[in-house]
C-alpha positions in Angstrom: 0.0 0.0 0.0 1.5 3.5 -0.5 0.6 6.8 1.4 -1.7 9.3 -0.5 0.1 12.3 0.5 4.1 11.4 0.1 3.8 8.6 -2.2 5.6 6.0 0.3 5.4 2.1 0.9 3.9 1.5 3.5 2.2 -1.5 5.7 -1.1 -2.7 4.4 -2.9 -2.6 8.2 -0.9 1.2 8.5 -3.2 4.2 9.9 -0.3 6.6 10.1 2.2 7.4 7.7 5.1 6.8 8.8 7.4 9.0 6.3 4.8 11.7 6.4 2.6 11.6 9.4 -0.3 12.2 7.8 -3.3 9.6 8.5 -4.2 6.9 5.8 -6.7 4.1 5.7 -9.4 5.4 8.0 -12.7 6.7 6.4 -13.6 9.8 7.4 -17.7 9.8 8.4 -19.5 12.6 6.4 -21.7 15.2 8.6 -25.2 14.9 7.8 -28.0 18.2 8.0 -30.3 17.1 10.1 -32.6 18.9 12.7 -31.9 17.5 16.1 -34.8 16.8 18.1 -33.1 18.1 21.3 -31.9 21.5 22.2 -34.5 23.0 19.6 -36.1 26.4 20.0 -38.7 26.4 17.0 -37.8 23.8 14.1 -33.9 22.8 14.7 -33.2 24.5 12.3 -29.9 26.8 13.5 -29.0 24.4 15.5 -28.5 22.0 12.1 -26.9 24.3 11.3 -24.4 25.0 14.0 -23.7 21.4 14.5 -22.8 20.8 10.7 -20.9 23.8 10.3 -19.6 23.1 14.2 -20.3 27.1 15.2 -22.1 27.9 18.2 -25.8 27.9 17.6 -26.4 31.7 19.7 -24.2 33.0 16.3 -26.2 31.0 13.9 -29.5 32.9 15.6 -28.4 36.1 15.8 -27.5 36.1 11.9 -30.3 34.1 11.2 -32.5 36.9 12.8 -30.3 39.8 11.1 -31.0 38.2 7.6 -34.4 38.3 8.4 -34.8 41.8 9.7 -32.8 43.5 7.5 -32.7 41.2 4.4 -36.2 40.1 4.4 -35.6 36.7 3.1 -34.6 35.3 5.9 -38.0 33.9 7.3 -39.0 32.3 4.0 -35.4 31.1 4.3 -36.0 29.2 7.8 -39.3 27.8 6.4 -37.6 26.1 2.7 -34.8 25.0 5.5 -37.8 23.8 7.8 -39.3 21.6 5.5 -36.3 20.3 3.3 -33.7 19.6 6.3 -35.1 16.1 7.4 -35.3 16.2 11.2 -33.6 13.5 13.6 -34.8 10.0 13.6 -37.1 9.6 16.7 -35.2 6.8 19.2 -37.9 4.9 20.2 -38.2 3.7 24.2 -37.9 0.2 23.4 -34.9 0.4 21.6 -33.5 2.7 24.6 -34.2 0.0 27.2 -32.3 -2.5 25.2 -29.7 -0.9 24.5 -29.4 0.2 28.7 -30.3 -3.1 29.9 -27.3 -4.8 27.8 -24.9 -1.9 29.1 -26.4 -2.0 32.3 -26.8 1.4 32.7 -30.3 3.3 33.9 -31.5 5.9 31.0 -33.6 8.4 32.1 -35.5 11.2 30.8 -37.9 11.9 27.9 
């Protein structure tokens, strides 16, 4: 196997270069947009936002109300965003005790 970066042999099980340093072999999981259901104020949507771009979500508001006061397009913006960005997959309470009674852990909440 060679490295992608400096063109090197190296082992086939490698994660790290070692010529180069750079890391090689692992796949890299790609961010999805999605509206989480927690931590929303109306639809999720700058908070989608904030966790894809990884910015804090008070910045993503404030611009997001900025846009709308002063742009005007804003609000239809947040709606388009409301209904294309697909929203969390719901975890349902089944699956949650499962998954806490093999770890034995105690999930609470809603």
């Amino acid at each position: 196997m060679y490295c992608n970066y400096c063109g090197k042999v190296i082992q086939e099980d490698a994660h790290i270069c070692v010529s180069c340093g750079k890391c090689v072999g692992m796949h890299v999981p790609q961010k999805k947009l999605i509206r989480p259901r927690s931590g929303r104020k109306i639809a999720g949507v700058a908070l989608a936002f904030a966790e894809y771009f990884d910015l804090d979500v008070s910045l993503i508001r404030v611009v997001w109300v900025l846009v709308a006061v002063f742009g005007g397009t804003g609000i239809l913006a947040y709606i388009v965003c409301w209904v294309v960005i697909p929203s969390e997959p719901e975890v349902k309470a089944e699956a949650v005790q499962t998954a806490s009674s093999q770890t034995g852990s105690v999930v609470t909440g809603t």
